[in-house]
Biopython code that builds the backbone (N, CA, C, O; Angstrom):
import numpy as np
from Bio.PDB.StructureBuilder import StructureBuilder

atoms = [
    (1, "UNK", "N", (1.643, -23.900, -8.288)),
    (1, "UNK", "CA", (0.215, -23.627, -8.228)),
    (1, "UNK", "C", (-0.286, -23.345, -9.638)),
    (1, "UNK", "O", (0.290, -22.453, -10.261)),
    (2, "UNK", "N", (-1.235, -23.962, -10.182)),
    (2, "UNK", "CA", (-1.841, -23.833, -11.271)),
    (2, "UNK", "C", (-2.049, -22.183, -11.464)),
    (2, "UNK", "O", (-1.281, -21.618, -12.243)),
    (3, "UNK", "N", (-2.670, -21.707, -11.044)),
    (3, "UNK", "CA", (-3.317, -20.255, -10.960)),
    (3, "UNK", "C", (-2.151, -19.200, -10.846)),
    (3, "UNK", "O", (-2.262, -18.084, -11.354)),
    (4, "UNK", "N", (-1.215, -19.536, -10.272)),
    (4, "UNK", "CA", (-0.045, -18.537, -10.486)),
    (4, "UNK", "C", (-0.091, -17.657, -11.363)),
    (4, "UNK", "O", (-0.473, -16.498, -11.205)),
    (5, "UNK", "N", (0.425, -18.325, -12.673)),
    (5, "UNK", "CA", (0.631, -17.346, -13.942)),
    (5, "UNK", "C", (-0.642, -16.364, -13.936)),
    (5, "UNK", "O", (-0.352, -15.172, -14.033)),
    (6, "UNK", "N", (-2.060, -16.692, -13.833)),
    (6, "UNK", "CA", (-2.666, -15.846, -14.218)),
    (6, "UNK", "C", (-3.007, -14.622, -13.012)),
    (6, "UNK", "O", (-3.506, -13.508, -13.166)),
    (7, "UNK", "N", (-2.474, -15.385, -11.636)),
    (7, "UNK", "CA", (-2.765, -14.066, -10.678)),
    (7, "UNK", "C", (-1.548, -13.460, -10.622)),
    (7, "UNK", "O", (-1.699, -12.290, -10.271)),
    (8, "UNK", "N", (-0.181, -13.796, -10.851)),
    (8, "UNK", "CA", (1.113, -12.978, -10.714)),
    (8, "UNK", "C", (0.954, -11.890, -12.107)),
    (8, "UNK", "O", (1.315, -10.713, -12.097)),
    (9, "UNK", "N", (0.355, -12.576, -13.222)),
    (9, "UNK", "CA", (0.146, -10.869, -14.156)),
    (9, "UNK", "C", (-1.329, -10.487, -14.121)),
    (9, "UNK", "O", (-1.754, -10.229, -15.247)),
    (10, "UNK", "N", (-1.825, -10.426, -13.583)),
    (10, "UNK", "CA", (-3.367, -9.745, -13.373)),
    (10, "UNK", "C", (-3.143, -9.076, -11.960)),
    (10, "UNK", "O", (-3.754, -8.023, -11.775)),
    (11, "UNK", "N", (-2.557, -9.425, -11.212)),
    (11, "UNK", "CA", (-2.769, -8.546, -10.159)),
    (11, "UNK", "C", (-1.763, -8.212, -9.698)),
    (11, "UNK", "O", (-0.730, -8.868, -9.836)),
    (12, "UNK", "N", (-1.844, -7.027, -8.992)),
    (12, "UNK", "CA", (-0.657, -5.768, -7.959)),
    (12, "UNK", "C", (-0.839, -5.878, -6.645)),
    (12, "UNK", "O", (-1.853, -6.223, -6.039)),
    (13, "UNK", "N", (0.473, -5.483, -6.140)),
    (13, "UNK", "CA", (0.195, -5.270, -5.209)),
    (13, "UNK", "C", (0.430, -4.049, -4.406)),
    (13, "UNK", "O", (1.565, -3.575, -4.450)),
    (14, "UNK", "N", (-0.520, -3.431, -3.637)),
    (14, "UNK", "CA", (-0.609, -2.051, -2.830)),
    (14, "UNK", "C", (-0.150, -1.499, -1.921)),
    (14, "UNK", "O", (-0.994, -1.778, -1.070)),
    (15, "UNK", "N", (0.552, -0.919, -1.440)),
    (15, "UNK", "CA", (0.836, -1.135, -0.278)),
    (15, "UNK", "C", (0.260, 0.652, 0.469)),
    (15, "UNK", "O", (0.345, 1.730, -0.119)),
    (16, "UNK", "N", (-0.219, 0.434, 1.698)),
    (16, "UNK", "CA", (-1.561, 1.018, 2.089)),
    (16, "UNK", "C", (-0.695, 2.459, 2.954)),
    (16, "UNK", "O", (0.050, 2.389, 3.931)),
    (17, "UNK", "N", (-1.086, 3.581, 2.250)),
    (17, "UNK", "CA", (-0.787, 5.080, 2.761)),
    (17, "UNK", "C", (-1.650, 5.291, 4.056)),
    (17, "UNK", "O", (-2.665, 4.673, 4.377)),
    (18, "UNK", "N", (-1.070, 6.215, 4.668)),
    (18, "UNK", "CA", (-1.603, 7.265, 5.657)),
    (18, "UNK", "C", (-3.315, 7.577, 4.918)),
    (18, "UNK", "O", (-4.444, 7.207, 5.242)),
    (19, "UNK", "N", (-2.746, 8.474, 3.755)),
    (19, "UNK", "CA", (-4.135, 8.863, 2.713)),
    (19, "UNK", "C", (-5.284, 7.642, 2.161)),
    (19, "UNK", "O", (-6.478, 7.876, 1.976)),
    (20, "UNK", "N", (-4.656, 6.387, 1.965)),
    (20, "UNK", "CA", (-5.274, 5.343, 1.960)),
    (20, "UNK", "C", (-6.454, 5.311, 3.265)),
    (20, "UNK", "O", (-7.679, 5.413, 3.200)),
    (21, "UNK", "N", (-5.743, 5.166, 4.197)),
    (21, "UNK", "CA", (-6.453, 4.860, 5.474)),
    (21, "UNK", "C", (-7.755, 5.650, 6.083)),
    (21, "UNK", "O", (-8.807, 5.154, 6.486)),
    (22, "UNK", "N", (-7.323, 7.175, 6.023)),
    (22, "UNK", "CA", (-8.145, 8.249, 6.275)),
    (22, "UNK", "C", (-8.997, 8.057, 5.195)),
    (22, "UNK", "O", (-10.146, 8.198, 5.612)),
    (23, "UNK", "N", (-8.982, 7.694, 3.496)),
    (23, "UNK", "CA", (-10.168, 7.615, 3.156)),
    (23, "UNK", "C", (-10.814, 6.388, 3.430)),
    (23, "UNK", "O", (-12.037, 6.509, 3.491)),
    (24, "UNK", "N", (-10.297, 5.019, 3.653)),
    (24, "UNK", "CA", (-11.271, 4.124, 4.069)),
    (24, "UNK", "C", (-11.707, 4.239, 5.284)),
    (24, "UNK", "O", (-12.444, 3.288, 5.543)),
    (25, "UNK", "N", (-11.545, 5.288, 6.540)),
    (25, "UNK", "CA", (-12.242, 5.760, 7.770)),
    (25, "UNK", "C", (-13.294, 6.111, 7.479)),
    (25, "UNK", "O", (-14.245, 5.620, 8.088)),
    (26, "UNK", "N", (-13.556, 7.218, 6.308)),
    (26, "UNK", "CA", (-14.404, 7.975, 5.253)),
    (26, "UNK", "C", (-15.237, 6.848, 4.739)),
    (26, "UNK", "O", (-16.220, 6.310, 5.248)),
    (27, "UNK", "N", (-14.716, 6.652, 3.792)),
    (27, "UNK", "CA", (-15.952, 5.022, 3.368)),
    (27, "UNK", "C", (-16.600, 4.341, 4.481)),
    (27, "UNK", "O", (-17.804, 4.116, 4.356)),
    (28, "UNK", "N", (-15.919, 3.918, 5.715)),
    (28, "UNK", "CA", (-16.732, 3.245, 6.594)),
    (28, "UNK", "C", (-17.785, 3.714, 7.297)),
    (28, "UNK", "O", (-18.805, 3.201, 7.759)),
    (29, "UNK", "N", (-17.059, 5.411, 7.269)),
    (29, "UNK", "CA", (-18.184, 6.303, 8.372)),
    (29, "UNK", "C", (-19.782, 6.833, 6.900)),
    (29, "UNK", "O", (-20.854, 7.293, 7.291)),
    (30, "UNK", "N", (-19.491, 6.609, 5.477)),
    (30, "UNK", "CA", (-20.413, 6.727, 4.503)),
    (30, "UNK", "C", (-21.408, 5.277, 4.634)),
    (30, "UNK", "O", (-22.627, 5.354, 4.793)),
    (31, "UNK", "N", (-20.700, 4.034, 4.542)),
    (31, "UNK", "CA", (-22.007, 2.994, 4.288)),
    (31, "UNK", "C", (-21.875, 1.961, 5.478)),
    (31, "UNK", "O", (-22.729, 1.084, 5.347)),
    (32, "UNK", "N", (-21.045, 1.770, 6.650)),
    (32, "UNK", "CA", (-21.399, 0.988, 7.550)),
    (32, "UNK", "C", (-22.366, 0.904, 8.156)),
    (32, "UNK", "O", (-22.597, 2.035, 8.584)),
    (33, "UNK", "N", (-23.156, 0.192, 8.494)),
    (33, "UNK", "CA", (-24.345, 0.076, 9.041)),
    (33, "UNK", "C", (-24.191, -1.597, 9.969)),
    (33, "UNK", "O", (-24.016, -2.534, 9.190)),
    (34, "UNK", "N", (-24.238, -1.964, 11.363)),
    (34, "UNK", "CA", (-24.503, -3.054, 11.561)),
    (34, "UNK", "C", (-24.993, -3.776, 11.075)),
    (34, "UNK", "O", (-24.473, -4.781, 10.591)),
    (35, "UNK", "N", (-26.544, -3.383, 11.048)),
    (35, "UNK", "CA", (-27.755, -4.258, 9.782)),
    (35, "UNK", "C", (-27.536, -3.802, 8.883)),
    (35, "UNK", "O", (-27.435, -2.575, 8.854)),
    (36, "UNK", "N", (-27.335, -4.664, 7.581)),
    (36, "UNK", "CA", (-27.320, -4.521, 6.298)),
    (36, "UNK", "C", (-26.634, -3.866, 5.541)),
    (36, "UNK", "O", (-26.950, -3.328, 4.480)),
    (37, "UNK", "N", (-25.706, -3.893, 6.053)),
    (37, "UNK", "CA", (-24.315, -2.892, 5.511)),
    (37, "UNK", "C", (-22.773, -3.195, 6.278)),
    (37, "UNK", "O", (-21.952, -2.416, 6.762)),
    (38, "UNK", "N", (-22.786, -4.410, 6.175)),
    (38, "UNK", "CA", (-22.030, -4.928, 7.020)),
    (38, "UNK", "C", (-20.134, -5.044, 6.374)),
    (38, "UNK", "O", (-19.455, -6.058, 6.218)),
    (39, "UNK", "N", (-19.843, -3.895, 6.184)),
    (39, "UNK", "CA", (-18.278, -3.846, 5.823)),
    (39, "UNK", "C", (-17.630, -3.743, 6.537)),
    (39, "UNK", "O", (-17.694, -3.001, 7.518)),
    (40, "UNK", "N", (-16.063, -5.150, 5.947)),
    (40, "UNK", "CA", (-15.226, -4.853, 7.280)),
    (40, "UNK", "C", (-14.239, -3.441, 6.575)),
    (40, "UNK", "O", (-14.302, -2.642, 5.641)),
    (41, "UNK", "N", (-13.420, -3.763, 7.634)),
    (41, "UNK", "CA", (-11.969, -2.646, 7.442)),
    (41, "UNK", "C", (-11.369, -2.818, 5.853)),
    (41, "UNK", "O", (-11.022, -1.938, 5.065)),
    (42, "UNK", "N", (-11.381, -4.095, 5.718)),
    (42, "UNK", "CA", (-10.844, -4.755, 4.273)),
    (42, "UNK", "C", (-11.184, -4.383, 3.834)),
    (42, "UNK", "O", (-10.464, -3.572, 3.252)),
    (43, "UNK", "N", (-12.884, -4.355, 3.372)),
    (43, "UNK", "CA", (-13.236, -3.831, 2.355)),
    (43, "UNK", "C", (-13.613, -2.218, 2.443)),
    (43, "UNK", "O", (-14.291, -1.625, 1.603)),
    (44, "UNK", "N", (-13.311, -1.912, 3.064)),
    (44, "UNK", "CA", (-13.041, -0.333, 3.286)),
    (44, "UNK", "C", (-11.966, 0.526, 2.546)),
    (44, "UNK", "O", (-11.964, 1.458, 1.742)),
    (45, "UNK", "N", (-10.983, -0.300, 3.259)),
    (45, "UNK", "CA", (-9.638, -0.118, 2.033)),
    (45, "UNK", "C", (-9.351, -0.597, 0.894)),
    (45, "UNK", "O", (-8.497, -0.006, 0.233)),
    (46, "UNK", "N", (-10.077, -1.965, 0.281)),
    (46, "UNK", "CA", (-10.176, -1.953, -0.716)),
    (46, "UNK", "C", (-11.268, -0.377, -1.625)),
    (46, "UNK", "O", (-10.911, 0.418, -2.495)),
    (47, "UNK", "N", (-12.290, -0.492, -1.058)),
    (47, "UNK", "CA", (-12.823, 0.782, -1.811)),
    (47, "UNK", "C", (-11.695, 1.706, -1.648)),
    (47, "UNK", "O", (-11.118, 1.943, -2.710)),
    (48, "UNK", "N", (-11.329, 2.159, -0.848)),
    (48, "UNK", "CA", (-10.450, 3.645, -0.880)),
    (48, "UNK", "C", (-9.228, 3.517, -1.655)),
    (48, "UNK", "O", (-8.458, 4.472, -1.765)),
    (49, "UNK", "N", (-8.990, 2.308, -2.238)),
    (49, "UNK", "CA", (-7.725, 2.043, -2.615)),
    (49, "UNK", "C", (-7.608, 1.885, -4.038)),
    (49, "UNK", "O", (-6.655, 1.476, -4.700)),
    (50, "UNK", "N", (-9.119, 2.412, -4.509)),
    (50, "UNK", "CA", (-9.433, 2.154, -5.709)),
    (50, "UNK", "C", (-9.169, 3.465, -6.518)),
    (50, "UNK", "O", (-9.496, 4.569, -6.084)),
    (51, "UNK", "N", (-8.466, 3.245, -7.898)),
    (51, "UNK", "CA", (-8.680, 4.611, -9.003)),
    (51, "UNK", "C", (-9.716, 4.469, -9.524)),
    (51, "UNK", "O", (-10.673, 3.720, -9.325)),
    (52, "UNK", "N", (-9.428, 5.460, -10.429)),
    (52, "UNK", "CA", (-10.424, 5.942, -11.619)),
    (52, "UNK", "C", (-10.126, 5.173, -12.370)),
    (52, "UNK", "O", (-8.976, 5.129, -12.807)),
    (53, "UNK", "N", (-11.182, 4.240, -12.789)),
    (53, "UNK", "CA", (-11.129, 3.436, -13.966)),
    (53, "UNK", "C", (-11.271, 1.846, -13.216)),
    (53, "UNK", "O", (-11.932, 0.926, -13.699)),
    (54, "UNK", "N", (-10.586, 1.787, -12.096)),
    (54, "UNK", "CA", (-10.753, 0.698, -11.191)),
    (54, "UNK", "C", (-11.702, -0.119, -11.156)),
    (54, "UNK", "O", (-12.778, 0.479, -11.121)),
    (55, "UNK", "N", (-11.846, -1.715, -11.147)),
    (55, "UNK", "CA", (-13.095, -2.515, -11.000)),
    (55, "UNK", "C", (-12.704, -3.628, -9.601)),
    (55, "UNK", "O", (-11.744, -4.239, -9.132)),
    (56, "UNK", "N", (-14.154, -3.393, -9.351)),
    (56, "UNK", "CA", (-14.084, -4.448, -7.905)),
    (56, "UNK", "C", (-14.640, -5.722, -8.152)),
    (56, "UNK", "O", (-15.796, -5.618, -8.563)),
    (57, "UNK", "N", (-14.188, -7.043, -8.039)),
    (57, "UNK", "CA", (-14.755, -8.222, -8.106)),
    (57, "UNK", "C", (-15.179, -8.762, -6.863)),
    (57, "UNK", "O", (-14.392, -9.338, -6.112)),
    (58, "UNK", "N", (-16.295, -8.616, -6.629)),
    (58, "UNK", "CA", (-17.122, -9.756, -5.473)),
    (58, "UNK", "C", (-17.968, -10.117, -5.350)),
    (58, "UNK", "O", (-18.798, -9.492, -6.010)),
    (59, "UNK", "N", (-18.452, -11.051, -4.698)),
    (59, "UNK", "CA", (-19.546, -11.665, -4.547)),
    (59, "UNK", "C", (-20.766, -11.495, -3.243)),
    (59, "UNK", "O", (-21.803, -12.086, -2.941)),
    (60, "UNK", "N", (-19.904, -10.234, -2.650)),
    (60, "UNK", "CA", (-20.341, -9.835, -1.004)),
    (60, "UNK", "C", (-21.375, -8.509, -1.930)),
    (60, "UNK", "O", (-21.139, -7.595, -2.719)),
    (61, "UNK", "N", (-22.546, -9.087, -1.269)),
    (61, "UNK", "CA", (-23.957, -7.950, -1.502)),
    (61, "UNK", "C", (-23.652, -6.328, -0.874)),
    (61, "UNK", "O", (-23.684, -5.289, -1.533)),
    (62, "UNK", "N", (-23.323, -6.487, 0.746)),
    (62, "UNK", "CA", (-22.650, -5.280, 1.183)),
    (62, "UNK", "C", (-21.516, -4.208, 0.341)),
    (62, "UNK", "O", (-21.598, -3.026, 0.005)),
    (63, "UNK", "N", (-20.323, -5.371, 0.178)),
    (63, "UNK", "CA", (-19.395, -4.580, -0.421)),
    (63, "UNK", "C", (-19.465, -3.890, -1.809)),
    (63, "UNK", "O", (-18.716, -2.979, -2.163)),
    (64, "UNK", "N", (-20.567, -4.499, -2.632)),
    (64, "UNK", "CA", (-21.070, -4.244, -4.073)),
    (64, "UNK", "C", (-21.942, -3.090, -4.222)),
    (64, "UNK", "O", (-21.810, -2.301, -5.158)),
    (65, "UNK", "N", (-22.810, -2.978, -3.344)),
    (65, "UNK", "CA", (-23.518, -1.382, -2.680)),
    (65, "UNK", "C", (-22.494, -0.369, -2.616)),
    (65, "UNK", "O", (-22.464, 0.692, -3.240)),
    (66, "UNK", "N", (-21.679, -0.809, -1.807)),
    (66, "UNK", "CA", (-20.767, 0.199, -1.162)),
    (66, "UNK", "C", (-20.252, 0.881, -2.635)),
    (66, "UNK", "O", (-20.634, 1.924, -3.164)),
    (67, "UNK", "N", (-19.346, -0.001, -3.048)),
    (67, "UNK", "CA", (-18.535, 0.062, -4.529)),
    (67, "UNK", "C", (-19.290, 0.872, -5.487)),
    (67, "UNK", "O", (-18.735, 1.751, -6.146)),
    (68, "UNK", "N", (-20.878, 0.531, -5.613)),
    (68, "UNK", "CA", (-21.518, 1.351, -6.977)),
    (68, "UNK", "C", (-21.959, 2.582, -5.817)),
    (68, "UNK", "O", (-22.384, 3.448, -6.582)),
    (69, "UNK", "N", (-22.058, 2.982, -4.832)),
    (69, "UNK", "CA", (-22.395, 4.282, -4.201)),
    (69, "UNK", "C", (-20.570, 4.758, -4.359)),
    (69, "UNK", "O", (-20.488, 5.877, -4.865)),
    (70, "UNK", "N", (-19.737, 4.386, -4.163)),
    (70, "UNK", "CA", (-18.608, 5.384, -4.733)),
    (70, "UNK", "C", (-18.117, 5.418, -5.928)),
    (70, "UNK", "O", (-16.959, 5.820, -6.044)),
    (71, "UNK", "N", (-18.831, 5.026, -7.069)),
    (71, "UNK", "CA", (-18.941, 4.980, -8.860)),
    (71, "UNK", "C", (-17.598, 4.073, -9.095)),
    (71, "UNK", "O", (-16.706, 4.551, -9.795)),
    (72, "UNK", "N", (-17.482, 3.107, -8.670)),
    (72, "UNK", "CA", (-16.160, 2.113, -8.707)),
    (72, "UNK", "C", (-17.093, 0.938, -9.199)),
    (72, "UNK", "O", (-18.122, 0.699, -8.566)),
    (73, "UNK", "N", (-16.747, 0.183, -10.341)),
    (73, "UNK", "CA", (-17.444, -0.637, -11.061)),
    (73, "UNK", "C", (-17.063, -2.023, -10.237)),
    (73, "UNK", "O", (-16.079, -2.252, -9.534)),
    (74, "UNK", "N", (-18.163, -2.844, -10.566)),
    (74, "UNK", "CA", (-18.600, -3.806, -9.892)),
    (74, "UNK", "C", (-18.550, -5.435, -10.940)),
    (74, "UNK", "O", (-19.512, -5.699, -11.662)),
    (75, "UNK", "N", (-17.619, -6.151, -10.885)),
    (75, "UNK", "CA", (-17.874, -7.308, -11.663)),
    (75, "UNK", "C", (-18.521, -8.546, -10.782)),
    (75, "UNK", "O", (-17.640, -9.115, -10.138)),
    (76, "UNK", "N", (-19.673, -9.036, -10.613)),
    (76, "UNK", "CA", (-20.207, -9.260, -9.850)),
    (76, "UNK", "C", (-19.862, -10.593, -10.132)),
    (76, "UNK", "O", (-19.696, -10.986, -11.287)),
    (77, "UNK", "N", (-19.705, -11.550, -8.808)),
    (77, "UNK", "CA", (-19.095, -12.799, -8.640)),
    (77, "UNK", "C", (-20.447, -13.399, -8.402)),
    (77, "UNK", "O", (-21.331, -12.654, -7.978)),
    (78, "UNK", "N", (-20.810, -15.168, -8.717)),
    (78, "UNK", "CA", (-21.432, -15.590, -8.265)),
    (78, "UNK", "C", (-21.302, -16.402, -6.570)),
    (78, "UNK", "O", (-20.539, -17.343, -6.351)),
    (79, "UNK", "N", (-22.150, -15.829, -5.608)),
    (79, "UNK", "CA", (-21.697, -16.363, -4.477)),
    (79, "UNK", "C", (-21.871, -17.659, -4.448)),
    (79, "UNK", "O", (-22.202, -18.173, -5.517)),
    (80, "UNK", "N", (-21.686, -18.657, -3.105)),
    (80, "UNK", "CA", (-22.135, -19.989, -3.172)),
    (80, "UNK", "C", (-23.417, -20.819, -3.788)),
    (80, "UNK", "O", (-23.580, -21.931, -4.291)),
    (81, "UNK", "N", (-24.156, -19.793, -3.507)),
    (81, "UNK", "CA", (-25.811, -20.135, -4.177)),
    (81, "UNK", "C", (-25.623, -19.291, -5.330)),
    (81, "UNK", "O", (-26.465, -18.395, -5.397)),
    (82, "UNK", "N", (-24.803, -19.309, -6.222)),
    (82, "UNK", "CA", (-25.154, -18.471, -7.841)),
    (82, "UNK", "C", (-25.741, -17.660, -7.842)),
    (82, "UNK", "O", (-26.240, -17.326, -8.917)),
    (83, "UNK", "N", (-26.090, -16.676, -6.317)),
    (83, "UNK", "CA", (-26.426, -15.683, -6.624)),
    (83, "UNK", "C", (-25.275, -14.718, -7.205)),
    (83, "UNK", "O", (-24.222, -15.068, -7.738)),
    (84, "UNK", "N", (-25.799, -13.267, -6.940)),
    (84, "UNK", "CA", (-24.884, -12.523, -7.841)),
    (84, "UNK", "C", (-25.068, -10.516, -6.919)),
    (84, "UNK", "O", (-26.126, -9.925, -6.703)),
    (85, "UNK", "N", (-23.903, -10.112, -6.668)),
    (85, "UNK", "CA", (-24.836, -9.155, -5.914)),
    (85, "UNK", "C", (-24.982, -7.874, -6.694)),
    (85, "UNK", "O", (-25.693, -6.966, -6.262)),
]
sb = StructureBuilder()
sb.init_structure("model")
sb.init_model(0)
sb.init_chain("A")
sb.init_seg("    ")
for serial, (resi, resn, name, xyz) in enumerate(atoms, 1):
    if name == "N":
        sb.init_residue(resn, " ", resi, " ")
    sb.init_atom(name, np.array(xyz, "f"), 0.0, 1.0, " ", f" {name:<3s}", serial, name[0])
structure = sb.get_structure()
């Protein structure tokens, strides 16, 4: 796979605590909302799974809210339409 090299040293992998979990329960019960706040479990635990210093890359409008309401920086992806959230 072309992309290998650069995702086997750029990225880790996590593997998800008890303490993990209970805080992404926490995150979900802070910004879920049916309308307009539409986070799954994933990105629940991705927020909770985040340190200090941590940056989130996406292109999901929901999950990018979520991320700058828990001060976890945001590198904002362009979605299909170049938007940006």
């Amino acid at each position: 796979m072309l992309l290998e090299p650069v995702i086997i040293d750029s990225l880790g992998v996590l593997e998800t605590s008890e303490e993990i979990a209970w805080r992404a329960a926490a995150v979900r019960r802070r910004h879920y909302r049916r309308r307009g706040s539409e986070l799954s479990l994933a990105d629940c635990v991705a927020l909770a799974s985040a340190s200090s210093g941590d940056r989130l890359a996406t292109a999901d409008p929901p999950l990018a809210r979520a991320a700058r309401a828990e001060a976890i920086e945001v590198v904002a992806l362009p979605a299909s339409d170049a938007r940006r959230p």
